[in-house]
Phi, psi and omega in degrees: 000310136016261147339323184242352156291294187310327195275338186288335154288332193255021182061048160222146201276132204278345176288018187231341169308054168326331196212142157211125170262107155268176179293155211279132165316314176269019124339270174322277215295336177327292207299288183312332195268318179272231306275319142324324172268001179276305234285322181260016126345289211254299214278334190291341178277301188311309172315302174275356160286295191288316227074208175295331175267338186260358176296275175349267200329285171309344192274317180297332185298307176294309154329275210326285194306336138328296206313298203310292173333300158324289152316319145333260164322327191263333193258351200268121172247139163222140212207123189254140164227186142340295169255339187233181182212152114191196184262145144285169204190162202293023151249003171077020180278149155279178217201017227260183180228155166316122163266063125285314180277348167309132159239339153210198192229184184180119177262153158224140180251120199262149151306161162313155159251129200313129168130313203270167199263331173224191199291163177220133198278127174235152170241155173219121184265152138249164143293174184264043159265345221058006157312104200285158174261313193224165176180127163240196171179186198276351166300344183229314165256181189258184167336281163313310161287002168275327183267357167289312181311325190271302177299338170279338174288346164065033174267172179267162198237142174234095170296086192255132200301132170106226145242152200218117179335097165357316204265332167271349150271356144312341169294269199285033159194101182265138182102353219251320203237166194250160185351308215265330181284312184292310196244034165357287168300322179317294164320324181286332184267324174295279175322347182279336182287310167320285182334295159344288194283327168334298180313287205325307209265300173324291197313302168329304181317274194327293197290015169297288204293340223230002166303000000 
């Protein structure tokens, strides 16, 4: 009952809900295993620096900054029905699209992402323009369920062997991964320039204000 409320909410009909991927168990689990060590990160220095209002103060700091981690991992979902596909997302909105507009599926194995341990396996939905609609991967979900996800859309899939750069599969499906990705120091040099000028512009402002 539960269930066929919640689905019923999220505006998707619950007698068409064929398929739902939550995130892979060490997904869900991330959250309980870092959040203990930031929370005593912050409070045990605050507790010997403050005392008791800065212990409080930190402690209310973590809660806030937790919750969004939590929610995460408890609402994200993807979810194939009958007519439609997409994702839940951390405010529990679905996100989905018509599987009419789909048109195929383009699998790629990415180099690692700082953090991870090894290359990660993506899956891309497109249109039929090639335009991705949606794209997951094994970084948040598991395997097996990215390939239970791909066998109910029943689209045709283009598998590419090996591991393979962002920026060159930005070549052969242009447009599938976005800019920052293909080019990583570039993004990186901007934003440190962002960062920059923000400060450059910021200091003036403030002794502006406080004049």
């Amino acid at each position: 009952m539960r269930r066929q409320a919640s689905l019923a909410r999220m505006s998707i009909n619950p007698a068409a809900a064929a398929l739902v991927i939550r995130l892979s168990a060490g997904t869900r689990r991330r959250p309980f295993v870092l959040a203990p060590i930031c929370a005593a990160t912050i409070l045990v220095p605050a507790a010997g620096i403050g005392g008791v209002t800065a212990f409080a103060v930190a402690a209310a700091v973590v809660a806030v900054l937790s919750i969004p981690g939590f929610l995460y991992v408890y609402r994200t979902r993807v979810i194939v029905t009958d007519a439609e596909f997409g994702r839940v997302g951390l405010l529990g909105r679905p996100r989905m699209r018509r599987r009419a507009d789909a048109g195929s599926v383009v699998r790629a194995t990415l180099p690692p992402l700082r953090g991870m341990t090894g290359p990660y396996h993506n899956v891309f939905i497109c249109d039929v323009a090639g335009k991705p609609l949606l794209r997951l991967h094994t970084g948040t979900f598991a395997p097996s369920d990215l390939d239970r996800f791909v066998a109910r859309l029943g689209l045709p899939v283009r598998e590419i062997e090996g591991v393979i750069t962002p920026a060159r599969l930005g070549e052969i499906h242009p447009g599938i991964v976005p800019w920052w990705e293909r080019r990583p120091v570039t993004a990186a040099l901007v934003l440190i320039l962002a960062i920059l000028a923000a400060v450059l512009l910021g200091v003036p402002l403030v002794a502006f204000l406080r004049a």
